[in-house]
PABA-628048 format. One record per atom (N, C-alpha, C, O, CB): x, y, z; residue number from 0; residue in three letters. Coordinates in pm, 1 decimal, padded with zeros to 6 digits. Glycine has a CB too. Layout:
BEGIN
{{X; Y; Z}; NUM; "ALA"}
...
// end
This chain:
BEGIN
{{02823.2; -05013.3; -04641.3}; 0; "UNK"}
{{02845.0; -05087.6; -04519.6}; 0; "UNK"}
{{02868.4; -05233.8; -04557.0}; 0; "UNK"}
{{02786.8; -05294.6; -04626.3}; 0; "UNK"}
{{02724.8; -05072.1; -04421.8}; 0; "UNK"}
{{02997.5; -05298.3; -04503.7}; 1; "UNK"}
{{02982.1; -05462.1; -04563.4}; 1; "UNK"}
{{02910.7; -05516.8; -04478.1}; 1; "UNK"}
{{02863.4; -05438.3; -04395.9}; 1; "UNK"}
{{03112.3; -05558.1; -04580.2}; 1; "UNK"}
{{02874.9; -05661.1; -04461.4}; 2; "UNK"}
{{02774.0; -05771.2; -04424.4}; 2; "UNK"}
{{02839.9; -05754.4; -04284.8}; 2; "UNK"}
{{02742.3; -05742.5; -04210.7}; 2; "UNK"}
{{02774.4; -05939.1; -04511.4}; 2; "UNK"}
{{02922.9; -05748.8; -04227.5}; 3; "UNK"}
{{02984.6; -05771.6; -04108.2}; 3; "UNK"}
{{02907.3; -05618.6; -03999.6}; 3; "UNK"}
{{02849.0; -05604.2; -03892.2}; 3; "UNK"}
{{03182.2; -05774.5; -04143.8}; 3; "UNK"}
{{02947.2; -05549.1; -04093.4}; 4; "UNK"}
{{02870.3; -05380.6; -04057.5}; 4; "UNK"}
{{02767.6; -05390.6; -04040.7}; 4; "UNK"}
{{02728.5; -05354.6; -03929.6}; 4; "UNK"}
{{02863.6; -05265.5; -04151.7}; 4; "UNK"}
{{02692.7; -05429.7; -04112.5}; 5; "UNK"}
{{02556.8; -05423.0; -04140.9}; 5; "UNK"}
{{02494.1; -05550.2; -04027.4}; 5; "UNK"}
{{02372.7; -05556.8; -04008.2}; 5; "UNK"}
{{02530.2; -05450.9; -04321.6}; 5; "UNK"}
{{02552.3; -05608.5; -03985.0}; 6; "UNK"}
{{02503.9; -05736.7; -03906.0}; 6; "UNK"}
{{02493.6; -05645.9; -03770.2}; 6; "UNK"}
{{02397.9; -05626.7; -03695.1}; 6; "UNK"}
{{02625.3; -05892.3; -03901.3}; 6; "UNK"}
{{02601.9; -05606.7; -03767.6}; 7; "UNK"}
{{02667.8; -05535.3; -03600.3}; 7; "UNK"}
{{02579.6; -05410.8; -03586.9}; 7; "UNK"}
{{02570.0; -05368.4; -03471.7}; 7; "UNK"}
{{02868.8; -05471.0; -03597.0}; 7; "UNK"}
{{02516.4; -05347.2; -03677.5}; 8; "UNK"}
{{02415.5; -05195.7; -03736.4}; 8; "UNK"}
{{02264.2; -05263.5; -03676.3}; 8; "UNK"}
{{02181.2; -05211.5; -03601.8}; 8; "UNK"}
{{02410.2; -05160.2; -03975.8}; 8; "UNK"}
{{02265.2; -05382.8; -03732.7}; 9; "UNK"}
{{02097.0; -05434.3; -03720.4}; 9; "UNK"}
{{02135.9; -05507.2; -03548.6}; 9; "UNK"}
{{02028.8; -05553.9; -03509.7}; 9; "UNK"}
{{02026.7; -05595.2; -03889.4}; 9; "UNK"}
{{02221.7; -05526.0; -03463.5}; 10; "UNK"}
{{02212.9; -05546.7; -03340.4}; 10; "UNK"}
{{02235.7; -05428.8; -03198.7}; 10; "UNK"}
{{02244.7; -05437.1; -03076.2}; 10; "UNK"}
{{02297.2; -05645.8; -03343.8}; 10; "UNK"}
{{02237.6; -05329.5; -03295.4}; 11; "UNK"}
{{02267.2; -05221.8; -03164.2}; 11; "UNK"}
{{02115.4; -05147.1; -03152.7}; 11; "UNK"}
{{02012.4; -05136.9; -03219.3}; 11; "UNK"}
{{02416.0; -05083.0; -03204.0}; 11; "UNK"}
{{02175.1; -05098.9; -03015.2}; 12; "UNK"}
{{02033.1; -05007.9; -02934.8}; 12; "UNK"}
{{02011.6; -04931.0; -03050.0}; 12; "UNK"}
{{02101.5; -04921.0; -03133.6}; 12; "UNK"}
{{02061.0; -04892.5; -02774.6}; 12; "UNK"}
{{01873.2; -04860.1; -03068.5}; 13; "UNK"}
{{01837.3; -04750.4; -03155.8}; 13; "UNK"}
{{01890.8; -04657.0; -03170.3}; 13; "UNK"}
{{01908.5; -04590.3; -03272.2}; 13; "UNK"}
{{01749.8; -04708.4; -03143.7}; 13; "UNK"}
{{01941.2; -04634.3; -03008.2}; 14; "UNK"}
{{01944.7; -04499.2; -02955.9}; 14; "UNK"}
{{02059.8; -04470.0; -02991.8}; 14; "UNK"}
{{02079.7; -04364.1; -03051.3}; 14; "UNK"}
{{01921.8; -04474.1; -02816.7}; 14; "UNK"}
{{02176.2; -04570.4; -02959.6}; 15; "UNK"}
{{02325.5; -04536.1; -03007.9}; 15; "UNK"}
{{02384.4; -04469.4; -03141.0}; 15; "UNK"}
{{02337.0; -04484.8; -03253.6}; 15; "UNK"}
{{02386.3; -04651.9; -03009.7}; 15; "UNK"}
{{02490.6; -04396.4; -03109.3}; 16; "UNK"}
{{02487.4; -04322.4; -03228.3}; 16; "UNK"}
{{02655.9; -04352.0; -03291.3}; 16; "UNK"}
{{02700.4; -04297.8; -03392.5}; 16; "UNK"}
{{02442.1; -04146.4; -03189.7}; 16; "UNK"}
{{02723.7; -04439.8; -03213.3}; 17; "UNK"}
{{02812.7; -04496.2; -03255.9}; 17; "UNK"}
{{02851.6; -04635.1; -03217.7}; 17; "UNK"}
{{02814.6; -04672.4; -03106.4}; 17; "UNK"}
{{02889.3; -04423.6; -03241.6}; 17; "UNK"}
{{02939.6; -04741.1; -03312.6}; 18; "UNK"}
{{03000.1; -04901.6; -03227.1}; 18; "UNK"}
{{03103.6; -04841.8; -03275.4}; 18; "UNK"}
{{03124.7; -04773.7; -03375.8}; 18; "UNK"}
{{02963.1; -05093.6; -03270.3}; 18; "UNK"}
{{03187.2; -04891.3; -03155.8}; 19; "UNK"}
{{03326.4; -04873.5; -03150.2}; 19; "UNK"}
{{03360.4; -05035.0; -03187.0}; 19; "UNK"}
{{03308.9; -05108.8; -03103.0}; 19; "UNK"}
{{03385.7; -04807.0; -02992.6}; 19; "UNK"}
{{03435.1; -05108.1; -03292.7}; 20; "UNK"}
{{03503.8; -05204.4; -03311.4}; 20; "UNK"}
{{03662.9; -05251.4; -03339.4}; 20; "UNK"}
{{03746.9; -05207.3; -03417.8}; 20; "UNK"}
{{03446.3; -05227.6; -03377.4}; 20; "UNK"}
{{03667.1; -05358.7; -03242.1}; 21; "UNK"}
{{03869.0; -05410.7; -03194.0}; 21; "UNK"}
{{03893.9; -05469.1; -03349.9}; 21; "UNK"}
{{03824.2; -05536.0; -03426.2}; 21; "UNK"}
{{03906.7; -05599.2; -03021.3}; 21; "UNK"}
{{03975.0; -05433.4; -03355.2}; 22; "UNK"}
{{04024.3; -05503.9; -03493.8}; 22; "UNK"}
{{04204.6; -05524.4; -03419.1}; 22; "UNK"}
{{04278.3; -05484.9; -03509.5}; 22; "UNK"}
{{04002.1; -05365.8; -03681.1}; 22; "UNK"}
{{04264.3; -05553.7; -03337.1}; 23; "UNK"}
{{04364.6; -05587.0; -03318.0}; 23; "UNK"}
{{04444.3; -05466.1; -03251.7}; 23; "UNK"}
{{04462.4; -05456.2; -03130.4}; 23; "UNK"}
{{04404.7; -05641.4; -03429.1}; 23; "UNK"}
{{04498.6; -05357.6; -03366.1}; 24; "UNK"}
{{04603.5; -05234.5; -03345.6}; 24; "UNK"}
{{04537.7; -05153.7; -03391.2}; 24; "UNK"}
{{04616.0; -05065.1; -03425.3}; 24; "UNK"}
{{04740.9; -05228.2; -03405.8}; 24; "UNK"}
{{04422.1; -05119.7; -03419.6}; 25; "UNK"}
{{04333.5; -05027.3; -03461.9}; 25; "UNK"}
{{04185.2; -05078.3; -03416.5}; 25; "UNK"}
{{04157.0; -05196.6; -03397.7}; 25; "UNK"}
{{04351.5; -05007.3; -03616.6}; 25; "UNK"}
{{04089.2; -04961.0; -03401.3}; 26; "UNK"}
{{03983.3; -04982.5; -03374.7}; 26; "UNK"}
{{03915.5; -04907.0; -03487.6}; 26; "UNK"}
{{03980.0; -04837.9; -03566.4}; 26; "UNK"}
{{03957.3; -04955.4; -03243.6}; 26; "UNK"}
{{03751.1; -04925.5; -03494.9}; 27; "UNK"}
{{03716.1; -04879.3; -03591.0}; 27; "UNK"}
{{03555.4; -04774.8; -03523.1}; 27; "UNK"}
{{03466.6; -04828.4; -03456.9}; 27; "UNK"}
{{03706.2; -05013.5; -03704.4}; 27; "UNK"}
{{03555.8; -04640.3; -03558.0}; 28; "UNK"}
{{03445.0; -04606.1; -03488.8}; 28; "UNK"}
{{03320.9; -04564.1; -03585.1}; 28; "UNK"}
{{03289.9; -04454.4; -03631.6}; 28; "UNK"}
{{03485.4; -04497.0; -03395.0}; 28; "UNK"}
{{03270.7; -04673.2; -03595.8}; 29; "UNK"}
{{03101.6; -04649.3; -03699.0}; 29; "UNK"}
{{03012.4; -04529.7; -03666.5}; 29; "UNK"}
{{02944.7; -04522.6; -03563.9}; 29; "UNK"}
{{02977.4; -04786.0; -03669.9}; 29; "UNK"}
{{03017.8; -04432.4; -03765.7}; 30; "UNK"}
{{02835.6; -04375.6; -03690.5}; 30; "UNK"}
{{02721.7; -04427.6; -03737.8}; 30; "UNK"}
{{02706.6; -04460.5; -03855.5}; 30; "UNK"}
{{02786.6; -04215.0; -03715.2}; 30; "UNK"}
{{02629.2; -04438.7; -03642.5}; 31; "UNK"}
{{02527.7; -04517.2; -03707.0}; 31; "UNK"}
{{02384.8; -04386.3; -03710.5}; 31; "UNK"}
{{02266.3; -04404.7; -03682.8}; 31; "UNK"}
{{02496.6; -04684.2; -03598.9}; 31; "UNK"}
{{02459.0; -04249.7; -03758.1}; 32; "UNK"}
{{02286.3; -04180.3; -03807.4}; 32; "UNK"}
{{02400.4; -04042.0; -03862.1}; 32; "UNK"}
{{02522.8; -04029.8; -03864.4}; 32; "UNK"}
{{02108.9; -04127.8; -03620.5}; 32; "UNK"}
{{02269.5; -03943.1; -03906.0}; 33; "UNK"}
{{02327.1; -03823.2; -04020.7}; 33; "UNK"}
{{02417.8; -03730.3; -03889.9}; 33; "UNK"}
{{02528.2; -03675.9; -03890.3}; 33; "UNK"}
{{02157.4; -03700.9; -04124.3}; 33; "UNK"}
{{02353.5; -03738.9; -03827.1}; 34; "UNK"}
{{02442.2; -03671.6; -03720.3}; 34; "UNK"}
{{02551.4; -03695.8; -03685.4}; 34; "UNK"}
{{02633.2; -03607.8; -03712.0}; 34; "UNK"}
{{02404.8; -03670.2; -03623.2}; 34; "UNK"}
{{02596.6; -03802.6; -03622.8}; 35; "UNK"}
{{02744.3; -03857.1; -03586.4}; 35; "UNK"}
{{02759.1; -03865.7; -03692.9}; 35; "UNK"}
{{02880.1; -03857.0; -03671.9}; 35; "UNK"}
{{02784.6; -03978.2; -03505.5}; 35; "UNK"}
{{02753.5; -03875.8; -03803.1}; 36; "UNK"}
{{02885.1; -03871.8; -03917.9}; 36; "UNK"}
{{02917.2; -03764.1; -03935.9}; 36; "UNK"}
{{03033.7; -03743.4; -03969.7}; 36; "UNK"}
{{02870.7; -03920.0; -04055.2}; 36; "UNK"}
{{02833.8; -03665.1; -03921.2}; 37; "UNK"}
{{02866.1; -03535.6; -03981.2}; 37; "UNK"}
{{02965.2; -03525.1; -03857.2}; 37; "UNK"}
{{03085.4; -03542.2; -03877.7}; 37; "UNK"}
{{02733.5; -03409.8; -04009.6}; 37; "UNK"}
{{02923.7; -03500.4; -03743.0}; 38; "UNK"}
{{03017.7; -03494.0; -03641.4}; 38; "UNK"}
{{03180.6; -03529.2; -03651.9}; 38; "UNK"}
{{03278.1; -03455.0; -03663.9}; 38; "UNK"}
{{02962.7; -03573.3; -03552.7}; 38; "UNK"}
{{03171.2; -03638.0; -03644.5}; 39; "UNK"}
{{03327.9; -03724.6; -03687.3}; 39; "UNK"}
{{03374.3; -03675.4; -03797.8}; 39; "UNK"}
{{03496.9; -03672.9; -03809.0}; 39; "UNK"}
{{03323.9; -03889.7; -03720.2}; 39; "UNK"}
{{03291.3; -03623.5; -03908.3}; 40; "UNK"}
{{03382.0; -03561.7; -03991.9}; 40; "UNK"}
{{03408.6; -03435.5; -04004.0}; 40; "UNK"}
{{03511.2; -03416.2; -04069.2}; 40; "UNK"}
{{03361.9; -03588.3; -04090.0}; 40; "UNK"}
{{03333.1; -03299.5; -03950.2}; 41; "UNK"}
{{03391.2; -03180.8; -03929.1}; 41; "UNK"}
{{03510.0; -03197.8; -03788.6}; 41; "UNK"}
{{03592.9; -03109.5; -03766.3}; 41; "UNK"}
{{03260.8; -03071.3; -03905.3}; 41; "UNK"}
{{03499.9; -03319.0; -03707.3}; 42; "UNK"}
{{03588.3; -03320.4; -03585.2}; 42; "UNK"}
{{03720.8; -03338.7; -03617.8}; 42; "UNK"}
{{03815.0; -03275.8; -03569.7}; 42; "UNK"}
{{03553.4; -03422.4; -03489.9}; 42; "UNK"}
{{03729.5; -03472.0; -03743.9}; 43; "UNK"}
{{03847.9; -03555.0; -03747.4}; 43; "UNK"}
{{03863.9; -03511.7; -03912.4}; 43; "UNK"}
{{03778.7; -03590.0; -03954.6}; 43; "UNK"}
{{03825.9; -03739.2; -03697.9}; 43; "UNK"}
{{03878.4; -03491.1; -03948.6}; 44; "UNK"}
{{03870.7; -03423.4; -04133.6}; 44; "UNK"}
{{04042.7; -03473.1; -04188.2}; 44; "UNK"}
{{04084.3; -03529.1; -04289.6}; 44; "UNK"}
{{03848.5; -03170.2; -04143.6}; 44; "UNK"}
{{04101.8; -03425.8; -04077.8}; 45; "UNK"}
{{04260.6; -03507.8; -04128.5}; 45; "UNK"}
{{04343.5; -03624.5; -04097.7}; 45; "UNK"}
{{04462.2; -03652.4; -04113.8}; 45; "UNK"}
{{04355.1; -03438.3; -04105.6}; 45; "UNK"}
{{04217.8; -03696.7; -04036.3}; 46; "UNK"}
{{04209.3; -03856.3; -03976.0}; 46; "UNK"}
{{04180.5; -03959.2; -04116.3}; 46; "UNK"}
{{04164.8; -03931.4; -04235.2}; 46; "UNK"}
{{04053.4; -03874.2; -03844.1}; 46; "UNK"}
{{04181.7; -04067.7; -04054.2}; 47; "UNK"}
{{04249.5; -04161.2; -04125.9}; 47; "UNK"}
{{04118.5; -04272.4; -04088.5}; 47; "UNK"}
{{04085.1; -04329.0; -03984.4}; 47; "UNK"}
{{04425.9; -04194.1; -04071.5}; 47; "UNK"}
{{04049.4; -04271.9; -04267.1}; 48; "UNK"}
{{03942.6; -04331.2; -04281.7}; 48; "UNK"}
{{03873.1; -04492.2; -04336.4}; 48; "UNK"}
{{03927.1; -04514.0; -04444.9}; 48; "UNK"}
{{03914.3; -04249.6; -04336.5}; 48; "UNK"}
{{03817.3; -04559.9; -04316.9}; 49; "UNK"}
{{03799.1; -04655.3; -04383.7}; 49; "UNK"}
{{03663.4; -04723.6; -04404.7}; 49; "UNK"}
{{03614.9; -04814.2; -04336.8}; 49; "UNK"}
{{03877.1; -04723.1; -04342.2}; 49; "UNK"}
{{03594.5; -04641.9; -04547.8}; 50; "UNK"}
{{03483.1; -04615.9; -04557.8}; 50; "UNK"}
{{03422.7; -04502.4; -04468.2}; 50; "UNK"}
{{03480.0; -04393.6; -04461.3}; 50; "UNK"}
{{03432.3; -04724.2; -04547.3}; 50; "UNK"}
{{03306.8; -04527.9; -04399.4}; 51; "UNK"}
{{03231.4; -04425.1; -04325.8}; 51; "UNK"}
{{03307.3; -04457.3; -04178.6}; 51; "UNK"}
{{03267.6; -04405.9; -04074.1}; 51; "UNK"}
{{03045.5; -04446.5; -04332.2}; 51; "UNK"}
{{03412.3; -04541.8; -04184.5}; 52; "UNK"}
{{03423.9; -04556.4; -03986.1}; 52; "UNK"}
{{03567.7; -04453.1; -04014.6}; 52; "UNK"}
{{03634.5; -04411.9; -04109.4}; 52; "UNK"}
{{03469.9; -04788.9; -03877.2}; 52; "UNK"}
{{03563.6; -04444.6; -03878.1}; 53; "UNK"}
{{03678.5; -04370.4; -03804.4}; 53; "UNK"}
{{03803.8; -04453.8; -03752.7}; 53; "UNK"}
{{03791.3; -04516.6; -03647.6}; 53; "UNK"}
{{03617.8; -04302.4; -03680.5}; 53; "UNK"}
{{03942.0; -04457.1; -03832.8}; 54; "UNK"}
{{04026.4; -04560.4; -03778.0}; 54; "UNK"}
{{04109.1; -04471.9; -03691.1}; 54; "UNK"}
{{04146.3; -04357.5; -03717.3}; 54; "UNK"}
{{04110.1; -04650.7; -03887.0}; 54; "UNK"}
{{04138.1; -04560.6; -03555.8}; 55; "UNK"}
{{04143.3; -04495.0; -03421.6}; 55; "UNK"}
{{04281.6; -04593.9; -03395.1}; 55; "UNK"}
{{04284.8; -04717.0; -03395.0}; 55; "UNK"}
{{03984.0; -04511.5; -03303.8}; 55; "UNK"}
{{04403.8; -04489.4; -03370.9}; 56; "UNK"}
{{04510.3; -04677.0; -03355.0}; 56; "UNK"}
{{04429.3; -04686.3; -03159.5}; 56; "UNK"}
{{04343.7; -04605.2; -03124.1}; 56; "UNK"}
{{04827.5; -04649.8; -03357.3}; 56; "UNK"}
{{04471.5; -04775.2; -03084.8}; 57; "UNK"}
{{04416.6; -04844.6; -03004.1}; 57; "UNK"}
{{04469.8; -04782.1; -02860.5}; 57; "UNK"}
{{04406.5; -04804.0; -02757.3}; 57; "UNK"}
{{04444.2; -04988.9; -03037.3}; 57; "UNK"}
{{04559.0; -04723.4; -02861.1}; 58; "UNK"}
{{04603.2; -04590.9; -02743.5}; 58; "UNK"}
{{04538.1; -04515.3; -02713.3}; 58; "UNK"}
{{04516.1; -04490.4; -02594.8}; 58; "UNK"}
{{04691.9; -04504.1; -02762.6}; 58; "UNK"}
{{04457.1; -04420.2; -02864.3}; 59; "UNK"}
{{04382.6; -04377.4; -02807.1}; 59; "UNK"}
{{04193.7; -04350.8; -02850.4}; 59; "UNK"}
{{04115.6; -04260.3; -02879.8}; 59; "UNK"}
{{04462.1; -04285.7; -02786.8}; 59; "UNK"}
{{04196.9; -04465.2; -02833.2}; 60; "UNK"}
{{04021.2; -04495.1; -02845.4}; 60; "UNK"}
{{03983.0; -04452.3; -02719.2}; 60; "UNK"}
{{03902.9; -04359.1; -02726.6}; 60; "UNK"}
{{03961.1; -04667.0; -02870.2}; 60; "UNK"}
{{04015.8; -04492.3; -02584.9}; 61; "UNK"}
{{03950.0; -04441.6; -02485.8}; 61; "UNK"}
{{03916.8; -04275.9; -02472.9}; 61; "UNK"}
{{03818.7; -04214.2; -02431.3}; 61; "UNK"}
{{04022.5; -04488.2; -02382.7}; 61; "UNK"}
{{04048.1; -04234.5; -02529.6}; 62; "UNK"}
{{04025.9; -04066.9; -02507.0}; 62; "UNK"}
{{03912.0; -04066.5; -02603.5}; 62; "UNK"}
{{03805.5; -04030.7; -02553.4}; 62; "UNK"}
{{04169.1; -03944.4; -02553.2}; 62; "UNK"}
{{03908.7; -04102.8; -02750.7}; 63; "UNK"}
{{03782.9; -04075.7; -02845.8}; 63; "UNK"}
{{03665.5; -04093.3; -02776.7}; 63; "UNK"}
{{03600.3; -03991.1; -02755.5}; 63; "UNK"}
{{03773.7; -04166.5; -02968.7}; 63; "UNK"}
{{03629.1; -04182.5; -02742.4}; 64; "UNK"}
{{03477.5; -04256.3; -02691.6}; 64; "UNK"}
{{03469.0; -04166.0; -02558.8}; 64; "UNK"}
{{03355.1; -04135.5; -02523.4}; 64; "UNK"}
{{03479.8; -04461.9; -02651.0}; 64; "UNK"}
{{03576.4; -04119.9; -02481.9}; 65; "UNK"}
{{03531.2; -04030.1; -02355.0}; 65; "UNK"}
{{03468.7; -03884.1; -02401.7}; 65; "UNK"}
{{03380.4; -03815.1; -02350.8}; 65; "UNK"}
{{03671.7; -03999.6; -02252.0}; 65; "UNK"}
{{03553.5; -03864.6; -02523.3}; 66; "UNK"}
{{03507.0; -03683.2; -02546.4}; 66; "UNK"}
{{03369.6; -03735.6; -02636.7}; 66; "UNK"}
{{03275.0; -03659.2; -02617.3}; 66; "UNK"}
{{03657.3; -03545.9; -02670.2}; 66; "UNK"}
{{03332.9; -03864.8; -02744.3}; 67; "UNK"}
{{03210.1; -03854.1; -02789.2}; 67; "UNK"}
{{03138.4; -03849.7; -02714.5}; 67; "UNK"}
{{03039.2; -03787.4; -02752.1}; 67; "UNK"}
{{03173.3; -03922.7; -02856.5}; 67; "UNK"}
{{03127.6; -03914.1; -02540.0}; 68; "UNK"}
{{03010.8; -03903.3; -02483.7}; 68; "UNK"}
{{03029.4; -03807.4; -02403.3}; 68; "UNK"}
{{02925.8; -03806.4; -02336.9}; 68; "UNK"}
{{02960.8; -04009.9; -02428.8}; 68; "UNK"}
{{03117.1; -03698.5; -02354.0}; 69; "UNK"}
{{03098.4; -03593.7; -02296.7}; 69; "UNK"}
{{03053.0; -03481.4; -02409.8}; 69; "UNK"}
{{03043.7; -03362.9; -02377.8}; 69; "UNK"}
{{03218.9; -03567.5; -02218.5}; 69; "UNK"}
{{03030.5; -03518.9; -02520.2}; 70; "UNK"}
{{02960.0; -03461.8; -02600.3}; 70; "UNK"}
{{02823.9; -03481.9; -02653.7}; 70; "UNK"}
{{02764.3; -03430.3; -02748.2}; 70; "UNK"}
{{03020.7; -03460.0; -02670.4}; 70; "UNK"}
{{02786.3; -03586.5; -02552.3}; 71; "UNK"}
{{02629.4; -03620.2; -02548.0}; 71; "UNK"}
{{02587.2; -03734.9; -02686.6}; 71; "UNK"}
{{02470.4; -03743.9; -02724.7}; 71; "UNK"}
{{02533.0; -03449.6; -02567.0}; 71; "UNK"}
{{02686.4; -03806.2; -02742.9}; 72; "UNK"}
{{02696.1; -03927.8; -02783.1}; 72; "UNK"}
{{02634.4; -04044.9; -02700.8}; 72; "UNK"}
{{02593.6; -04037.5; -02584.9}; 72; "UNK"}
{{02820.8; -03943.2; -02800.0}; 72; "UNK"}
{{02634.9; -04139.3; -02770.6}; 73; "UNK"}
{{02610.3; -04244.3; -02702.6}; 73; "UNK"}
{{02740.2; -04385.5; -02795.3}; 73; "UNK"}
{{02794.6; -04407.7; -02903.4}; 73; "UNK"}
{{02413.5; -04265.7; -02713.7}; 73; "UNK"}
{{02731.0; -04425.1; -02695.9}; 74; "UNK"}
{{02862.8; -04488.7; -02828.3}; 74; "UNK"}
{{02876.4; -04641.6; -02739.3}; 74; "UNK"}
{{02904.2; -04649.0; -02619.6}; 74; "UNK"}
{{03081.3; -04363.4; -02839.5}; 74; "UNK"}
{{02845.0; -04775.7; -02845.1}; 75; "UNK"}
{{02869.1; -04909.8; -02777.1}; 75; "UNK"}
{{02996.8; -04971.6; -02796.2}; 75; "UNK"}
{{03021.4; -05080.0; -02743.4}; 75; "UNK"}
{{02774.5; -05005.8; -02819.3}; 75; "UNK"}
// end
């Protein structure tokens, strides 16, 4: 996790199990426990990674973050 990660990791709810972050034309979707990663990666396996986050181009992050929490996610 770099310093930027790790800053944004030590300010979220406990409970959350993902931050979704704007980086411009891509977003980036962190899991923050053993679960959501495993998740995101049996989900997205031929997606397009950078480190442990999920790179999402910016069309469609909303659909992502709607099906993580109709999947009982929690996601900031």
């Amino acid at each position: 996790m770099t310093k930027t990660n790790t800053a944004v990791a030590e300010r979220r709810n406990p409970a959350s199990d993902f931050i979704v972050t704007n980086h411009g034309s891509i977003y980036l979707i962190m899991p923050l426990n053993k679960e959501s990663e495993e998740h995101l990666r049996s989900h997205c396996a031929d997606a397009q990674w950078f480190g442990s986050q999920l790179v999402v181009e910016h069309r469609f992050v909303s659909e992502v973050v709607f099906q993580l929490r109709a999947e009982g996610f929690s996601v900031e």
